[in-house]
Jmol script that loads the backbone (N, CA, C; Angstrom):
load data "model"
ATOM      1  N   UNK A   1     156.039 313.462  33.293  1.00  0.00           N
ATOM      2  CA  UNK A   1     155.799 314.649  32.480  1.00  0.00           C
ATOM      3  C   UNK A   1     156.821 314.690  31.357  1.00  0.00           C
ATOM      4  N   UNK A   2     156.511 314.926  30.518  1.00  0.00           N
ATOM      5  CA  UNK A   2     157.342 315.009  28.890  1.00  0.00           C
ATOM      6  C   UNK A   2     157.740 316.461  28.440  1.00  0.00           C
ATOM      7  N   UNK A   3     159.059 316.846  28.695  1.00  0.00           N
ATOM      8  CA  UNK A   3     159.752 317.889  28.973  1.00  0.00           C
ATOM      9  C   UNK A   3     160.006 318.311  27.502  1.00  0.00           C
ATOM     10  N   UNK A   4     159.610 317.538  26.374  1.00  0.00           N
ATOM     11  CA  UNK A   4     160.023 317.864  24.665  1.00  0.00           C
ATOM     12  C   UNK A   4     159.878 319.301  24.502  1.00  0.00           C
ATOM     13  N   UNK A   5     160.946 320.122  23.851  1.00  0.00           N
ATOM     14  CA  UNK A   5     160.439 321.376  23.127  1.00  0.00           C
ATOM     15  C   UNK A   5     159.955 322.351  24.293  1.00  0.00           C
ATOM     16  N   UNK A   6     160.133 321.853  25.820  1.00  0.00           N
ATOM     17  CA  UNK A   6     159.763 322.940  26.523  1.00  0.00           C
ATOM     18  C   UNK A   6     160.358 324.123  26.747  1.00  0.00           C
ATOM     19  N   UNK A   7     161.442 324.701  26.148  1.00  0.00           N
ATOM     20  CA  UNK A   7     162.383 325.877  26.003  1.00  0.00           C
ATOM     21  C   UNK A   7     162.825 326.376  24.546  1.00  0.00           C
ATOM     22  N   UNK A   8     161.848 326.006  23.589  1.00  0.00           N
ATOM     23  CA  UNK A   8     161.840 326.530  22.629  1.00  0.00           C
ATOM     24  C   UNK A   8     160.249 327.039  21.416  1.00  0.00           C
ATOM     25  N   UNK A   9     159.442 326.888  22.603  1.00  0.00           N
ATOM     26  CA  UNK A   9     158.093 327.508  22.307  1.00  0.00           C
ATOM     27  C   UNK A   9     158.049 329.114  21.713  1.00  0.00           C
ATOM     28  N   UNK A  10     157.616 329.330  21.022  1.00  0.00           N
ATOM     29  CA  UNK A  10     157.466 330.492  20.425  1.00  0.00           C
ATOM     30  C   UNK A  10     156.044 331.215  20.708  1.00  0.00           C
ATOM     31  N   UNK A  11     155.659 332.558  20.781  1.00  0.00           N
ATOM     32  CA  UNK A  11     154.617 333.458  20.566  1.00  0.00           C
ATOM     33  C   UNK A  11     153.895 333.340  18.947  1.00  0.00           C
ATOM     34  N   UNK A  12     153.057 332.898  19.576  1.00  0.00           N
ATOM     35  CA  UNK A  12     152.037 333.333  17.483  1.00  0.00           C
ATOM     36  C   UNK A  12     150.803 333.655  17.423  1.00  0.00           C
ATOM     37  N   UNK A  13     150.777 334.676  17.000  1.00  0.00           N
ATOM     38  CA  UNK A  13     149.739 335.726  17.180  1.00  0.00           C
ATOM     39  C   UNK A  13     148.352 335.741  15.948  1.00  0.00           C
ATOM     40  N   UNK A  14     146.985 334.974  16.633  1.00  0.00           N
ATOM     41  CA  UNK A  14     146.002 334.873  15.310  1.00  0.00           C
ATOM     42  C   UNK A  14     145.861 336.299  14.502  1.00  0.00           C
ATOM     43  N   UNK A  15     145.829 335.746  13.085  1.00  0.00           N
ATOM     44  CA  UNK A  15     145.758 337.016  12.710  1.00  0.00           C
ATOM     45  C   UNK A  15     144.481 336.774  11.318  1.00  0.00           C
ATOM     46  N   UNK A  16     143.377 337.195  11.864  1.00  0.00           N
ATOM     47  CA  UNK A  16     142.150 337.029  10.815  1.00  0.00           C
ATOM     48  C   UNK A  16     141.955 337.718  10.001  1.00  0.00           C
ATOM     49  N   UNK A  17     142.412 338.571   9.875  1.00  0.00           N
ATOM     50  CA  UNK A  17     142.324 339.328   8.530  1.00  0.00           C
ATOM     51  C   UNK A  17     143.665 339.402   7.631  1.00  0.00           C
ATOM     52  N   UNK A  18     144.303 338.481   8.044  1.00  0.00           N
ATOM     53  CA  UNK A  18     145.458 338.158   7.360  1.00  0.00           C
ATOM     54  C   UNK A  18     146.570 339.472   6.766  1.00  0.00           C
ATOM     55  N   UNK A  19     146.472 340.310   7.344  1.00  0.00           N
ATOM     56  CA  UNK A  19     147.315 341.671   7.103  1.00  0.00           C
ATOM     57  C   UNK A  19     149.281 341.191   7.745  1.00  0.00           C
ATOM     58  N   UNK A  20     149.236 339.796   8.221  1.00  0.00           N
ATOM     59  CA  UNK A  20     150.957 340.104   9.154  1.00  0.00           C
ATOM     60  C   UNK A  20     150.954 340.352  10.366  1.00  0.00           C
ATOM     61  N   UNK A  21     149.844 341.091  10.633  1.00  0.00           N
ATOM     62  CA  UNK A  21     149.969 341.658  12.287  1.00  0.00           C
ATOM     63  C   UNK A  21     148.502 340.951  13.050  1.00  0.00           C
ATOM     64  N   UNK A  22     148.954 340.213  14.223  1.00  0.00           N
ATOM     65  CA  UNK A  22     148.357 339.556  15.069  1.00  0.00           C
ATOM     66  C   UNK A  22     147.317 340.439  16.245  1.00  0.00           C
ATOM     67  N   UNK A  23     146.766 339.242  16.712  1.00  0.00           N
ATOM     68  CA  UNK A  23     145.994 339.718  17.913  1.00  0.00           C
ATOM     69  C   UNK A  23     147.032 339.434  19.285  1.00  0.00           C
ATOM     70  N   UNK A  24     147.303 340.703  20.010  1.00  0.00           N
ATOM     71  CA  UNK A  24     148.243 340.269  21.042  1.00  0.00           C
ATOM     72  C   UNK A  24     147.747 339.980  22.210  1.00  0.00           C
ATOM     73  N   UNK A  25     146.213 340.044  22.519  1.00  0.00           N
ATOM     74  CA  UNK A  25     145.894 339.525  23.615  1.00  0.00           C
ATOM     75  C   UNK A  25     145.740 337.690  23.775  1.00  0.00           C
ATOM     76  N   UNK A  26     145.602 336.881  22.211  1.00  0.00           N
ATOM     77  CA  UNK A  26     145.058 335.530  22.143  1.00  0.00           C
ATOM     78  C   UNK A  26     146.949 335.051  21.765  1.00  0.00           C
ATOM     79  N   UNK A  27     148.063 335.161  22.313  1.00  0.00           N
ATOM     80  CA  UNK A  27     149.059 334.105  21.433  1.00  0.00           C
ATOM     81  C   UNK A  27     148.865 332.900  21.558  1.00  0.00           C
ATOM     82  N   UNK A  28     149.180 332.207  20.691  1.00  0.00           N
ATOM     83  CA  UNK A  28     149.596 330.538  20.565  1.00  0.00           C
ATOM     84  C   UNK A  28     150.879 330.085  20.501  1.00  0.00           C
ATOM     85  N   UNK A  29     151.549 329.062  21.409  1.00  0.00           N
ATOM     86  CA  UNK A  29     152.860 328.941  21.711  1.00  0.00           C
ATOM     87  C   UNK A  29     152.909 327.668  21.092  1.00  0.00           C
ATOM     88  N   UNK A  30     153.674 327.831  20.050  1.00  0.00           N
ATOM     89  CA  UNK A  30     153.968 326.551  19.255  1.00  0.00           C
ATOM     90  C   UNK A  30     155.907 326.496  18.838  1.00  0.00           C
ATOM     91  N   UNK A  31     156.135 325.503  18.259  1.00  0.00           N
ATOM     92  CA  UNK A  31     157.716 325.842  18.023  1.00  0.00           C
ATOM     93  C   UNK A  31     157.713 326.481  16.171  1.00  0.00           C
ATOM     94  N   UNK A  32     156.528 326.357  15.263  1.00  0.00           N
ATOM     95  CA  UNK A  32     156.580 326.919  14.103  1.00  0.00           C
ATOM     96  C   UNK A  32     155.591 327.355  14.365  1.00  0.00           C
ATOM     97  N   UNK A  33     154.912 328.553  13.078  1.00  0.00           N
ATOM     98  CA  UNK A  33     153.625 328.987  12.755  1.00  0.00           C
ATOM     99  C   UNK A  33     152.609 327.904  12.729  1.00  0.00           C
ATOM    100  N   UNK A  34     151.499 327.831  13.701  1.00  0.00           N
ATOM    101  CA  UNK A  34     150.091 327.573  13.460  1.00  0.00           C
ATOM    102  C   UNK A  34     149.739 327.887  12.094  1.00  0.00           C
ATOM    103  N   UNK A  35     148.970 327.612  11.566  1.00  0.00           N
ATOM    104  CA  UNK A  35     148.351 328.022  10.207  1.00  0.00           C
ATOM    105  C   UNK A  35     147.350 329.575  10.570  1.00  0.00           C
ATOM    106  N   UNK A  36     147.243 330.302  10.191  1.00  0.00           N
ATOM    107  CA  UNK A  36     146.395 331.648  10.599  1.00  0.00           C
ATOM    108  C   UNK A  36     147.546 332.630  11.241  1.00  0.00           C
ATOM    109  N   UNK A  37     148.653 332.472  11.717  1.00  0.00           N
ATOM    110  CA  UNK A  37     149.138 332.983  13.202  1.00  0.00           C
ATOM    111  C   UNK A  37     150.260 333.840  12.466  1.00  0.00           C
ATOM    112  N   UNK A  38     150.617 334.726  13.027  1.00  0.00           N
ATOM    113  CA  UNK A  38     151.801 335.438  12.303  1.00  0.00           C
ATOM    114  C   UNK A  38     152.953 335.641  13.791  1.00  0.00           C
ATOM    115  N   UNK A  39     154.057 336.161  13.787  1.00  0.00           N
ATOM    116  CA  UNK A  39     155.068 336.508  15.219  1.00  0.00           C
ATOM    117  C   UNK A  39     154.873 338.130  15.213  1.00  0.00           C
ATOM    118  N   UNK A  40     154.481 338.809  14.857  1.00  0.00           N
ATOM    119  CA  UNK A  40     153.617 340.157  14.960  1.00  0.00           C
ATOM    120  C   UNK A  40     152.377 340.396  15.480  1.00  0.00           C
ATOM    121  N   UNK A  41     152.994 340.478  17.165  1.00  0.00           N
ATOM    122  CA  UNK A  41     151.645 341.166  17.958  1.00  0.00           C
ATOM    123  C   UNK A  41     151.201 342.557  18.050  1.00  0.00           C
ATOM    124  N   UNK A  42     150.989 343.216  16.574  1.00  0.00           N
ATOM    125  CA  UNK A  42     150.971 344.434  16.104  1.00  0.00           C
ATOM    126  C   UNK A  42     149.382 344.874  16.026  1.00  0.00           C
ATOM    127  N   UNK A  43     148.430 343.950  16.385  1.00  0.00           N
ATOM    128  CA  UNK A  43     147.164 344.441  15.542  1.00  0.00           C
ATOM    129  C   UNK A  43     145.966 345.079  16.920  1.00  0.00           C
ATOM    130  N   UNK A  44     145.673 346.016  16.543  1.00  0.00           N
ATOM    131  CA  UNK A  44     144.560 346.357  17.420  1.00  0.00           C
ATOM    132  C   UNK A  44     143.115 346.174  16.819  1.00  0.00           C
ATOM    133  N   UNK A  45     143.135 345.775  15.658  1.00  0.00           N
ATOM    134  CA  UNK A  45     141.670 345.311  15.043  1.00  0.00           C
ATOM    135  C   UNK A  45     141.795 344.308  13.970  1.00  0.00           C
ATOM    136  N   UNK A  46     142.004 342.738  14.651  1.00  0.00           N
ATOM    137  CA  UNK A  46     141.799 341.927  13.804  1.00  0.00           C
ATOM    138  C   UNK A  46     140.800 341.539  12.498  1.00  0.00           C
ATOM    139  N   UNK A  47     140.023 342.513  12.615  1.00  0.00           N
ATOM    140  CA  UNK A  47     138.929 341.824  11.356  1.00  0.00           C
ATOM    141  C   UNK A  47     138.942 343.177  10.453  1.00  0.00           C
ATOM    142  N   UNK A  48     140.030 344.292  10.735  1.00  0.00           N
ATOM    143  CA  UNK A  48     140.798 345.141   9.146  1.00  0.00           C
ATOM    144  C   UNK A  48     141.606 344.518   8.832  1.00  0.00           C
ATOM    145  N   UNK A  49     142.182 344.816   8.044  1.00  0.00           N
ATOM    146  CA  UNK A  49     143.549 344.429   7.106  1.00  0.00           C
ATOM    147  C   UNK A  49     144.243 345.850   6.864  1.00  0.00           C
ATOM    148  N   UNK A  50     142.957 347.689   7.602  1.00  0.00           N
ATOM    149  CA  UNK A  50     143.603 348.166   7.246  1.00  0.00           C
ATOM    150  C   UNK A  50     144.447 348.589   8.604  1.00  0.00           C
ATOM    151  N   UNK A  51     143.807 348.111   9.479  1.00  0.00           N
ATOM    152  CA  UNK A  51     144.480 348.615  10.673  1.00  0.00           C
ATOM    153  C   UNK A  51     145.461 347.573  11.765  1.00  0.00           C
ATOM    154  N   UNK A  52     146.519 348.152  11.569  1.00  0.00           N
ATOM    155  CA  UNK A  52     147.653 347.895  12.618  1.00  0.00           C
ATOM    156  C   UNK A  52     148.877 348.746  12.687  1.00  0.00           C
ATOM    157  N   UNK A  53     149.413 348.214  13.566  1.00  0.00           N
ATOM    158  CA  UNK A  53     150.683 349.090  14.298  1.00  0.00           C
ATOM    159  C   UNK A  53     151.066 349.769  13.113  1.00  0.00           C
ATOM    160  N   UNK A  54     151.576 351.070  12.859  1.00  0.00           N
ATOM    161  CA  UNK A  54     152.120 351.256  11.218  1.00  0.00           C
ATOM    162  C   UNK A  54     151.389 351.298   9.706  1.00  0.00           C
ATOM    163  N   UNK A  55     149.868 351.342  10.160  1.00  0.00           N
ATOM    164  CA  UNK A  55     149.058 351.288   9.149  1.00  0.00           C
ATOM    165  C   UNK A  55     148.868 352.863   8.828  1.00  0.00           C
ATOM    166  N   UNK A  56     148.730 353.551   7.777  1.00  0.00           N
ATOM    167  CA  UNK A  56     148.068 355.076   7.547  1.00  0.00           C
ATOM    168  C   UNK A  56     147.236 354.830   8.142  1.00  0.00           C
ATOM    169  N   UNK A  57     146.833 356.622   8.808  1.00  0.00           N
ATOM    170  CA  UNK A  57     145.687 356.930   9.443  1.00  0.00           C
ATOM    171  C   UNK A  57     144.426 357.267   8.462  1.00  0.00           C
ATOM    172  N   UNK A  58     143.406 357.010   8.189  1.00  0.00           N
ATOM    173  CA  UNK A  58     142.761 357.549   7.241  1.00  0.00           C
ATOM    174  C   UNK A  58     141.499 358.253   8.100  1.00  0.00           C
ATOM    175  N   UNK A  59     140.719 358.979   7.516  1.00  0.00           N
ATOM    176  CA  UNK A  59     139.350 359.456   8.036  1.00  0.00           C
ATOM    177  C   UNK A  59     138.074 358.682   8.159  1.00  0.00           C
ATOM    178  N   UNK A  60     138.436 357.932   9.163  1.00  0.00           N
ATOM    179  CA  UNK A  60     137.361 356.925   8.816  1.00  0.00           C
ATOM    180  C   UNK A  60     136.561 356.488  10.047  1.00  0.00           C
ATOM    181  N   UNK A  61     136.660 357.491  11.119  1.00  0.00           N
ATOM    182  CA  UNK A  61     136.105 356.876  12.189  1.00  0.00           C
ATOM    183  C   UNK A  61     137.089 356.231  13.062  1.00  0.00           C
ATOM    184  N   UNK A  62     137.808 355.450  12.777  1.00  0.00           N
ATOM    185  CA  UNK A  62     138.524 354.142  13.684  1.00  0.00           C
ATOM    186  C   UNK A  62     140.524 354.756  13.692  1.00  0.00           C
ATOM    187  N   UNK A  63     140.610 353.837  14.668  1.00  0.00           N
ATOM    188  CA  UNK A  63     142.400 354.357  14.741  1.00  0.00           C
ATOM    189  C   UNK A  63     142.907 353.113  13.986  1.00  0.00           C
ATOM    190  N   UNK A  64     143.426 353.585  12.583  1.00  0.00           N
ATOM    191  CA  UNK A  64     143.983 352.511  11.926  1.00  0.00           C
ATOM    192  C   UNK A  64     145.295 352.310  12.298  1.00  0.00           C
ATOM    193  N   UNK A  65     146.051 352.866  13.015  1.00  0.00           N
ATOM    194  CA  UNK A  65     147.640 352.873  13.005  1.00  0.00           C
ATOM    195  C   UNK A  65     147.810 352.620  14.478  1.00  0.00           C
ATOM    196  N   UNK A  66     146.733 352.459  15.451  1.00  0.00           N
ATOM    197  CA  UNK A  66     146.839 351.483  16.624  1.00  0.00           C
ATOM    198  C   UNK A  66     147.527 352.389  17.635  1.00  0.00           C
ATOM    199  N   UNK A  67     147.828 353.684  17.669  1.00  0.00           N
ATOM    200  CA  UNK A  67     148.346 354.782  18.641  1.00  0.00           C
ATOM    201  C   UNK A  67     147.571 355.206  19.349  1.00  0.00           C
ATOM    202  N   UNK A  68     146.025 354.432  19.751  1.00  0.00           N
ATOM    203  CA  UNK A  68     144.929 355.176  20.776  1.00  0.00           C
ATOM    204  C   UNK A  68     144.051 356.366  20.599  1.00  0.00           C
ATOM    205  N   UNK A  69     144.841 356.922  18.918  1.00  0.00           N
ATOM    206  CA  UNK A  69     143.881 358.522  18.432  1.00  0.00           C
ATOM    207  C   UNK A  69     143.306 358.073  17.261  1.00  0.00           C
ATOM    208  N   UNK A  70     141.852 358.458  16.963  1.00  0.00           N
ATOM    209  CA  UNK A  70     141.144 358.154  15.861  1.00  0.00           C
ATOM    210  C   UNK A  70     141.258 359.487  15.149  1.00  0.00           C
ATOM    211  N   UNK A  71     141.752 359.280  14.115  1.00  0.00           N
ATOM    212  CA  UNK A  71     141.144 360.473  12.717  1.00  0.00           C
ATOM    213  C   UNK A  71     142.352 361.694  13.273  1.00  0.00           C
ATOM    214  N   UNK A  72     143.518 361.757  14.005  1.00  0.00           N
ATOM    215  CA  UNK A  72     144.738 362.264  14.548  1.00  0.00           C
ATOM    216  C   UNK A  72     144.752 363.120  12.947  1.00  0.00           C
ATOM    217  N   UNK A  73     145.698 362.776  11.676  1.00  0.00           N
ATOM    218  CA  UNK A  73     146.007 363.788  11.302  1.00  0.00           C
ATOM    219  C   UNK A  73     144.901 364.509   9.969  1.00  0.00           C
ATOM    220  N   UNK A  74     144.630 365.237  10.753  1.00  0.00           N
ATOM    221  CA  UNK A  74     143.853 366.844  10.130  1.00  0.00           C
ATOM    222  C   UNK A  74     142.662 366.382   9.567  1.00  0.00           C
ATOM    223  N   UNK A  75     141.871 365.514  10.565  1.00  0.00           N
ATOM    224  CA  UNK A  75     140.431 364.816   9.835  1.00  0.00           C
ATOM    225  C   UNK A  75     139.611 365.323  10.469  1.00  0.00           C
ATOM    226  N   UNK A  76     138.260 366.054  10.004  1.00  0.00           N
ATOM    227  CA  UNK A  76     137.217 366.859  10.417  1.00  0.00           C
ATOM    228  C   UNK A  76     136.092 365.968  10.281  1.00  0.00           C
TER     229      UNK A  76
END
end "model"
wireframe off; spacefill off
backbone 0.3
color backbone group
């Protein structure tokens, strides 16, 4: 068995809509970035760009800012 690089693997998180913030259920353990992959397992909806961890909330139906509440501040 070939022990190379086995204690310096990293987390990298696909990120398809290319916003920075990853999908944290799929990581890829590489020692640099994969191409697609960011180290921010921040994203709860990979295919926005507007939604992740820290994103404004807007009125739009969906939880862009990834806290579990949709449409939270003062959206009717």
């Amino acid at each position: 068995v070939d022990d190379v690089d086995e204690d310096v693997l990293f987390p990298w998180y696909p990120d398809e809509d290319e916003d920075g913030h990853g999908d944290p259920e799929n990581p890829v353990y590489a020692c640099s970035p994969p191409e697609g992959t960011t180290g921010s397992p921040s994203d709860c909806d990979d295919t926005d760009p507007a939604t992740h961890l820290g994103a404004a909330e807007i009125c739009d139906g969906a939880d862009n800012d990834c806290d579990g509440l949709i449409d939270e501040d003062g959206c009717e």
